[in-house]
N, C-alpha and C positions, 0 to 999 in steps of 0.2 A: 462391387456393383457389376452385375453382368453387362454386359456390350451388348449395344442391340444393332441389328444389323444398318439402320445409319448412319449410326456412327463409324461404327467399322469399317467402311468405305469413307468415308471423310480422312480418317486417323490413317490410311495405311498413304493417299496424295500428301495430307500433312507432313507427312516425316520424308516421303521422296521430296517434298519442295526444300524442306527443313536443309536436306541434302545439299541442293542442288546450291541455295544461296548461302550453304556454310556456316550455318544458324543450328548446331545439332542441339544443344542445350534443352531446348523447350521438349516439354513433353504435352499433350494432347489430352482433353479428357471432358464425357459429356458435363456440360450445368446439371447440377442437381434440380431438381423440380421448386425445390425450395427458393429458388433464388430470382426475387423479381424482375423481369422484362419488362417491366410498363417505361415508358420515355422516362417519367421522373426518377423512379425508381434508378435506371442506368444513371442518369445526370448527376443523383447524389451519392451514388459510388462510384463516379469518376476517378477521382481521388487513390482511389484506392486500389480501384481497378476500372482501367481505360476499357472502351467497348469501340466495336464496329457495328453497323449494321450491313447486311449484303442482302441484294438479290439475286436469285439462279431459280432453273428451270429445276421444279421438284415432282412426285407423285409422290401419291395418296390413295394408299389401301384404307377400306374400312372394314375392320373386323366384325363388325358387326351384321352387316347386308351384304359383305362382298363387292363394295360397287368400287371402283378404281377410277382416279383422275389425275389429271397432269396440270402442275400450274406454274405458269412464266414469273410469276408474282411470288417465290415462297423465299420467306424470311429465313434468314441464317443472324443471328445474333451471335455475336464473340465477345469475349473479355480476355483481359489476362493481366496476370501479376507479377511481376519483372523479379522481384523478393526471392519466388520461388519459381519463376521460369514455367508458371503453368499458362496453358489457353485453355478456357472454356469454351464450349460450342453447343448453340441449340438454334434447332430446326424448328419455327414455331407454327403449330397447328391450323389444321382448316376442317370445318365441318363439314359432314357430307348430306350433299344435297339431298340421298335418300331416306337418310334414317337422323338427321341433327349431329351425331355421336362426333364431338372432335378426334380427329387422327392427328397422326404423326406420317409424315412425311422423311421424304429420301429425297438425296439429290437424284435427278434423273441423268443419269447418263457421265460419259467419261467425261467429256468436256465439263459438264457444270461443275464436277468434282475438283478437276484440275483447276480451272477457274478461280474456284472458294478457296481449295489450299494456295494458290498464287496469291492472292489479296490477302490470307492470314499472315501470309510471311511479308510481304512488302508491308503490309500493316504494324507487324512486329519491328520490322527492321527501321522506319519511318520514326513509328511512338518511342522507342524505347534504345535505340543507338545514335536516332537522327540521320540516319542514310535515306535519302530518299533516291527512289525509281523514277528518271528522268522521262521515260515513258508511259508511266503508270497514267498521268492525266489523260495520256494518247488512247489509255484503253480503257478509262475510268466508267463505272458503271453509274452514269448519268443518268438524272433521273429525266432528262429530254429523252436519252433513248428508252426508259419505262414509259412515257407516254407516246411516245411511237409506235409501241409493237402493240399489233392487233390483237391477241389475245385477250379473251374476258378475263374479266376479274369478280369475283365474287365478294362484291365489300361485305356484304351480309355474315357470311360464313369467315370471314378472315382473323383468326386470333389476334394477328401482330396490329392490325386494322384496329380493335378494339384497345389495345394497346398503347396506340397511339406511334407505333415504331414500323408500321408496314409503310414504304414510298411510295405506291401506288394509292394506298386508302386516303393516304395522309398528307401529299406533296409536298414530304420533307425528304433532305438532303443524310 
């Protein structure tokens, strides 16, 4: 499966954090298309494979019109399978305003990057060793501070939103 350039910058912070918290084992790798995101859908493969939900500041190319946007609101869904030491990751989609056509989003920027690989690893090290980050609540991405920040949100166009797994659309945790 080729790497498309989202992932590529998600996978290269991954494995610096992987680093940093002495966690090399895990390897990184996008969700297949195939694999449902809907809330239930995660719920009932819990089990099998534990999931996070995360929000970060993302853009949005569309190949289609060319038109470009940025959103405080974009879903990052993870799983992963302790068996095999894999984390999956996916960026999930937002329509664009000018043409419908759903895109694929990137994280924006070095921070949101960093950010998302920090929460994979504390999330990994949390679920699956039981080490918890005595500061992780101190930086926790509350869904208080999602209804704080003044950026629009596009419940219309929101994939995760229809999904039922966006915390902005959804005001879940």
């Amino acid at each position: 499966m080729a790497k498309d350039k989202w992932f590529r910058s998600i996978e290269s912070k991954f494995y610096d954090a992987l680093e940093y918290h002495a966690v090399p084992e895990w390897i990184i790798e996008p969700m297949l298309p195939r694999v449902k995101t809907r809330r239930d859908a995660l719920n009932d493969q819990k089990e099998q494979w534990p999931f996070r939900i995360h929000n970060a500041k993302g853009k949005f190319p569309c190949p289609q019109c060319k038109r470009v946007w940025k959103s405080s609101f974009t879903t990052v869904v993870w799983r992963a399978r302790r068996n095999t030491n894999v984390i999956q990751v996916r960026i999930e989609k937002q329509a664009c305003k000018g043409c419908n056509n759903y895109c694929q989003g990137s994280l924006a920027g070095i921070e949101s990057l960093v950010w998302t690989a920090y929460w994979m690893c504390t999330w990994i090290l949390d679920v699956f060793y039981g080490i918890r980050d005595e500061n992780a609540n101190k930086r926790a991405d509350k869904l208080e501070e999602i209804d704080k920040a003044t950026a629009p949100h596009d419940y219309a166009r929101c994939e995760a939103g229809k999904k039922g797994i966006c915390r902005k659309c959804n005001k879940q945790l």
